[in-house]
MARTORVO-917176 format. One record per atom (N, C-alpha, C): residue in one letter; x, y negated, z negated. Coordinates in steps of 0.001 Angstrom, whole numbers, plus 500000, padded with zeros to 6 digits. Each point is the difference from the previous one (the first is absolute). Last residue first. Example, Ala and Ser with C-alpha at 12.3 -4.5 7.8 and 13.67 -1.06 7.14 Angstrom:
<sites>
S512850502250492920/S500820498810499940/S499230498910499270/A500290505720500070/A499110498810500000/A500900498800500000/
</sites>
This chain:
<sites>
X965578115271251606/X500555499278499264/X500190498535500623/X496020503709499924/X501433499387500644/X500518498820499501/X497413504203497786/X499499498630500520/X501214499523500960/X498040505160499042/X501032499279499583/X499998498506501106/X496137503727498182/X500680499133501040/X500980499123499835/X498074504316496871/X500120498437500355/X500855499724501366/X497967505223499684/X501595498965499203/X499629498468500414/X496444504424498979/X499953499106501247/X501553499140499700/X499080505570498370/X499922497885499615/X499831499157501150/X498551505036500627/X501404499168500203/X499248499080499345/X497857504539499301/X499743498799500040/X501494499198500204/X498125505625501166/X500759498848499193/X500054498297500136/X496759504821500794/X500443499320500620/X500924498829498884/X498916505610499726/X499601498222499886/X500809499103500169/X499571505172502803/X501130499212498994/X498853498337499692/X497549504640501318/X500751498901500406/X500310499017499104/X498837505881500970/X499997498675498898/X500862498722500578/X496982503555503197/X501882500120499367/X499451498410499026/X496072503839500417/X500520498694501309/X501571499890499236/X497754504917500689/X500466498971499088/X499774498844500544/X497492502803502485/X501076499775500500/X500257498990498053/X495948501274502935/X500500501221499252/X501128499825499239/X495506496845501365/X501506500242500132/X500465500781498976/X495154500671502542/X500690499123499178/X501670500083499215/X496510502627503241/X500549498732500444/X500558499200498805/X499144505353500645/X499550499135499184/X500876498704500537/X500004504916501612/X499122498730500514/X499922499102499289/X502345503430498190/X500813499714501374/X499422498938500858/X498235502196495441/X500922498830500165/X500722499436501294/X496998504101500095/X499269499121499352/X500804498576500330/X502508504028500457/X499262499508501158/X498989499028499560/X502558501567497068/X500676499268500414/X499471499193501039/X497702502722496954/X500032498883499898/X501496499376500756/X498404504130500887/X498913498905500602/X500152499014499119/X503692503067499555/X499544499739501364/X499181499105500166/X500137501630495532/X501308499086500254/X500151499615501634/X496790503246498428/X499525498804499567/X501285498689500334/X500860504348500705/X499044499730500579/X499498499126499917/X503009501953497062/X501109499590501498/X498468499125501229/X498721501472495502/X501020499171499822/X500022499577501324/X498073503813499872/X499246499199499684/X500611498672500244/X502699503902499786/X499841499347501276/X498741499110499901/X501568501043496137/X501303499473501110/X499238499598501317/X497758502443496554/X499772498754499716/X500922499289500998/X499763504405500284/X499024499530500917/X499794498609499493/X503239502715497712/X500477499945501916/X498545499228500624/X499698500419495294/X501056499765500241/X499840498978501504/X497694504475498499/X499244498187500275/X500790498909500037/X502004504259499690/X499374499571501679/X499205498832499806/X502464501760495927/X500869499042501623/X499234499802500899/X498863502360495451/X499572498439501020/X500293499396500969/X501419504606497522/X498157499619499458/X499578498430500918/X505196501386499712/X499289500722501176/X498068500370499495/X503299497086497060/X499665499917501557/X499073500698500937/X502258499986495159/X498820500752500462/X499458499225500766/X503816498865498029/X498921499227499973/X498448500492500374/X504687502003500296/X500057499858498347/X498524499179499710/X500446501905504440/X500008501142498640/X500329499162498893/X500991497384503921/X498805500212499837/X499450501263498737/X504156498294501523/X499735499142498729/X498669500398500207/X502839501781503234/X500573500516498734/X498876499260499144/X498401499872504793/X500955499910499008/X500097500468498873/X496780501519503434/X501664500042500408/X500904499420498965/X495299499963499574/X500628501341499580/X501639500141500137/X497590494738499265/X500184500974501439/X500431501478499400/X499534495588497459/X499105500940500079/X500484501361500588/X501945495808500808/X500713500666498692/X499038501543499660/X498985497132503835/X502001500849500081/X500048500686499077/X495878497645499852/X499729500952500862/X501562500355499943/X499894496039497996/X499653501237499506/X499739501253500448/X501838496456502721/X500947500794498573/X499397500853499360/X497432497703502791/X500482500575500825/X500911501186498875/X497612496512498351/X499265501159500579/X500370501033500305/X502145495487499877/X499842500669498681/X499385501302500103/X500176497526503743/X501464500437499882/X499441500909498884/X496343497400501406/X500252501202500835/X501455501036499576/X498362496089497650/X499334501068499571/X500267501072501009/X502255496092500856/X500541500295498937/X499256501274499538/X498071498047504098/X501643500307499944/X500736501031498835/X495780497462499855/X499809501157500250/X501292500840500671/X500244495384498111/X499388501003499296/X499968501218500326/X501383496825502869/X500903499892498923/X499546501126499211/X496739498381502818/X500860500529500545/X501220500771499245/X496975497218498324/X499129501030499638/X501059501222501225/X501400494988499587/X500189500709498695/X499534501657500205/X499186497463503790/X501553500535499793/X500227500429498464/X495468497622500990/X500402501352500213/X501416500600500700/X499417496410496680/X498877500953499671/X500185501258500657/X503678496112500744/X498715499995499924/X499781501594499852/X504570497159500096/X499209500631498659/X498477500547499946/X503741499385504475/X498922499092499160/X499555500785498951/X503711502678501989/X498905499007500626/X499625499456498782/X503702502799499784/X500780498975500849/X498372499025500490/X499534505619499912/X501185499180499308/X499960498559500188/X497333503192501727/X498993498812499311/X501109499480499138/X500418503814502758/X499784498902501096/X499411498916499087/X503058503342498328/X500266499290501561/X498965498887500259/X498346503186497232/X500428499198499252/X501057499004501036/X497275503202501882/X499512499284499148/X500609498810499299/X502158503822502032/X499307498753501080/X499159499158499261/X501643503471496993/X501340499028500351/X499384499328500984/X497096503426499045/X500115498610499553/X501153499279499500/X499325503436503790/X499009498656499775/X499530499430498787/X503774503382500941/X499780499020500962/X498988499087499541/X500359503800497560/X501238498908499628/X500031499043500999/X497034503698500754/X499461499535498328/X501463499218499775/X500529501677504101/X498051499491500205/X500248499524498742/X503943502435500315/X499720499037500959/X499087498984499759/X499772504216498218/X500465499539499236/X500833498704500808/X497569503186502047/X499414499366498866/X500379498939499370/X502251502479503137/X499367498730500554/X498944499715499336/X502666503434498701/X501349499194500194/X498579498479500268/X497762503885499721/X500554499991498474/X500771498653500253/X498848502231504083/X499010499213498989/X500249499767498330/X503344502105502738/X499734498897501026/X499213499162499018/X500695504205498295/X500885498885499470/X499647498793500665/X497327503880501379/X499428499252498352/X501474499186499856/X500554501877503625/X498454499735500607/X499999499182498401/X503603502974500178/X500330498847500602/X499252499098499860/X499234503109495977/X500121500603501654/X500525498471500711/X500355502255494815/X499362499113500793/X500202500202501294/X499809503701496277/X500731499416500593/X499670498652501046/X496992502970497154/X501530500067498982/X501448498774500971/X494438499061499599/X500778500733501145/X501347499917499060/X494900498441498060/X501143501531500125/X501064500430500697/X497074496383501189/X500821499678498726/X500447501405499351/X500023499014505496/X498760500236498788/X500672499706498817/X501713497059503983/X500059501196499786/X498989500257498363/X499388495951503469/X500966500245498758/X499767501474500022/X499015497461504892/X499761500515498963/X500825499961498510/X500288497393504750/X501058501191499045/X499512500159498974/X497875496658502839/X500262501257500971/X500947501098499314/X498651496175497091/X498674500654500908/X500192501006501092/X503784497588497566/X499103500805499452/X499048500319500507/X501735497173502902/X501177501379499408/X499137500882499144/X498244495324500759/X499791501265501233/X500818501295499974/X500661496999496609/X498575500260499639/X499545500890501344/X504091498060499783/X499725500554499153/X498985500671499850/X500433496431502928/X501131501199500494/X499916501129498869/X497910495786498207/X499576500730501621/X500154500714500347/X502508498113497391/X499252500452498562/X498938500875501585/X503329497316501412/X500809501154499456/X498638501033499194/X498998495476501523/X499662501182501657/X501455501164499454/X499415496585496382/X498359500679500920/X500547500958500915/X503863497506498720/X499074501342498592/X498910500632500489/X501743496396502884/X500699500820500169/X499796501372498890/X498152495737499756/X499000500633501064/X500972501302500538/X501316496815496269/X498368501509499605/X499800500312500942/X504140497520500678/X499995500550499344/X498308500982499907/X499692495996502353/X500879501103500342/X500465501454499548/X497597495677499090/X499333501044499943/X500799500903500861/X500166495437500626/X500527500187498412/X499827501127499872/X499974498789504335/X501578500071498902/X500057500195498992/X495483500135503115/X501322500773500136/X500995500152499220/X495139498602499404/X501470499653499393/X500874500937500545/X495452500233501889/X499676499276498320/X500847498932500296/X500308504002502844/X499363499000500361/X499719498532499727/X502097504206497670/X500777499545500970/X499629499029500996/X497392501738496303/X501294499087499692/X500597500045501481/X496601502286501072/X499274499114499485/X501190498712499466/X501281504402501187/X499491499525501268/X499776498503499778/X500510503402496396/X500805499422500427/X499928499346501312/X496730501697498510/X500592498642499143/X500906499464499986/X498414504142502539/X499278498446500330/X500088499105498848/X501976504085499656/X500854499431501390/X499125498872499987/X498615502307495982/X501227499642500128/X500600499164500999/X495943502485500390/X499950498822498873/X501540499353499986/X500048504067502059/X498802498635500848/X500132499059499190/X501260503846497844/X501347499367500985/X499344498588500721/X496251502156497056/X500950499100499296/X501124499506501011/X497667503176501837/X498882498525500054/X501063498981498923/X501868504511500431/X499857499466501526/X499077498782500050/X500155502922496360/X501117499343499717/X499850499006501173/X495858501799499469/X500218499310498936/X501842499457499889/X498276503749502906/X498943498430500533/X500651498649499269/X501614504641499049/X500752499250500982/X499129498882500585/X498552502586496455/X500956499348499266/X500799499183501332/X495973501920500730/X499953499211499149/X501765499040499488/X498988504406502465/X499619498742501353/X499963499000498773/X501969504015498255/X500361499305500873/X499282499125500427/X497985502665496953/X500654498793499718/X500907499681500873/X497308503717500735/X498973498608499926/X501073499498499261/X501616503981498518/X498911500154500947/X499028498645500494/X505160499697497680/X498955501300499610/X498588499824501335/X504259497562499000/X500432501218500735/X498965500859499147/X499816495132500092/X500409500542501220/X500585501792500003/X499388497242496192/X498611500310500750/X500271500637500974/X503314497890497160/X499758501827499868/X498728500790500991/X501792495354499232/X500658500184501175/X499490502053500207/X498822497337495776/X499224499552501614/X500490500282501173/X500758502811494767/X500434498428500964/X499448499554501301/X498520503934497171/X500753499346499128/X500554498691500735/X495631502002500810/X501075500157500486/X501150499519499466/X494099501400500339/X501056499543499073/X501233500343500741/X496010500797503335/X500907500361498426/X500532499448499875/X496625497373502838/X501463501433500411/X500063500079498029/X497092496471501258/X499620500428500579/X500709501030499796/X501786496283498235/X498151500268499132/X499967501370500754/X504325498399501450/X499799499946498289/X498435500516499739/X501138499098504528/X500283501237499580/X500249500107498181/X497914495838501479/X499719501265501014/X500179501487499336/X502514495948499315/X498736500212499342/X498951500763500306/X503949499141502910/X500143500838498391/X499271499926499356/X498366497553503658/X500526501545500454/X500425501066498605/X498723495153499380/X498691500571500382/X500616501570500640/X503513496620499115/X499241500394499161/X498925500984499644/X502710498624503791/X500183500499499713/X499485500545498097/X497684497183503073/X500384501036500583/X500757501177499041/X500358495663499256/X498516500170499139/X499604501390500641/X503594498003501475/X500649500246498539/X498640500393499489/X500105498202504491/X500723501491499582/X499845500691498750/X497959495880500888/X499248500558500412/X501143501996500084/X502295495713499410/X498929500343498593/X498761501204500705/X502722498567503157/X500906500231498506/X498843500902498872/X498507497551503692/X500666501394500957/X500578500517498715/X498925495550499524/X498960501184500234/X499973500884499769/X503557497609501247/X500015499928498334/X498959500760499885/X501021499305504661/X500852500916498850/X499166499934498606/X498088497013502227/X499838500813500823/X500650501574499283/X500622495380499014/X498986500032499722/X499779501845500035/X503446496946501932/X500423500715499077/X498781500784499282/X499529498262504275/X501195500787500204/X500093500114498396/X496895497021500660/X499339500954500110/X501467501221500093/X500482495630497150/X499637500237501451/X500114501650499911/X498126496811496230/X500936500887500330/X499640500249501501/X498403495737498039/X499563500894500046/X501095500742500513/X499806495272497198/X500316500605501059/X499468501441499960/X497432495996498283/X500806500628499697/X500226501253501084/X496023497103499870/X501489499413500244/X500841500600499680/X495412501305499345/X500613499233499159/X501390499368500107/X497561502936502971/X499512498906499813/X500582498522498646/X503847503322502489/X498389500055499665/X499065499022500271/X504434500001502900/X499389500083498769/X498650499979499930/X504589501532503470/X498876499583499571/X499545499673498508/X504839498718502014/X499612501141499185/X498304499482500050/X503433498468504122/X499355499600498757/X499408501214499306/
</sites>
């Protein structure tokens, strides 16, 4: 039997409870670390840049390594939740995971370097992992549910995570289209609205992952058709 409150209503069992915590408690981790090295360290054109000046390593690897956390315990959480339906995001997560521990052990190379080094493609390659993985999991996982509030706000931060994302592409020094838009004056706030984005899109999944009320379209049912009743034929 599912315990319940006082108010009768069912209470999350403690196996999913537990992760989701564990979730949100990453993501606020990883907040409080880059926020960190944003107020505290020099200016840096991108957040991954911390790490290669004096005191920004332990920040930026507290902050990717509490987000991967965030990641494996939601996914932990759907797989507890909804095994079948949640297949799909829980396979993005523990990619967006795998990502986020890559970058943290493979530095990005300096922004002056004429030539990239193995160490900065790895992290370059598993950036760009992390910022397309989780919010395609997003949107995976609120495809196909109930019209409610918070799968809408799911839906949402999906769409603001992608859009973001583009701009930060289009921005980027690397592309061609950034000099006609004078990119390279914003990309990094850009790059830090993404991962803002990507952060908030975690704890509201983890948020939604406990919610007892039905996730699930219901299927439209056919109306019902009326037979004539046929006279009783009299005997003859």
């Amino acid at each position: 039997m599912t315990p319940t409150d006082l108010s009768g209503r069912g209470m999350e069992p403690v196996s999913v409870t537990v992760p989701v915590v564990s979730a949100v408690a990453g993501a606020l981790a990883a907040v409080a670390a880059l926020g960190y090295a944003q107020l505290a360290l020099p200016g840096q054109p991108l957040l991954s840049d911390y790490a290669l000046i004096p005191g920004g390593m332990a920040p930026v690897l507290i902050g990717m390594l509490a987000l991967a956390g965030a990641c494996l315990s939601l996914a932990y959480a759907l797989a507890t939740r909804e095994p079948g339906r949640s297949a799909a995001a829980r396979v993005l997560l523990l990619a967006a995971a795998a990502g986020l521990m890559l970058s943290a052990v493979f530095p990005t190379d300096p922004g002056g370097a004429a030539v990239g080094s193995l160490v900065g493609e790895i992290h370059r390659w598993s950036s760009a992992v992390i910022f397309t993985a989780l919010p395609v999991a997003g949107w995976a996982l609120a495809r196909g549910r109930a019209p409610l509030p918070m799968w809408n706000r799911v839906k949402a931060l999906s769409v603001t995570s992608a859009v973001a994302l583009v701009a930060y592409l289009v921005a980027h020094p690397a592309s061609f289209t950034s000099p006609l838009i004078g990119g390279g004056s914003y990309y990094g706030l850009l790059e830090r609205g993404v991962v803002l984005a990507d952060i908030a899109l975690v704890v509201c999944m983890a948020v939604t992952a406990v919610d007892r009320r039905p996730t699930v379209r219901p299927a439209a049912r056919p109306a019902p058709t009326e037979h004539p009743e046929h006279p009783e034929r009299l005997a003859a």
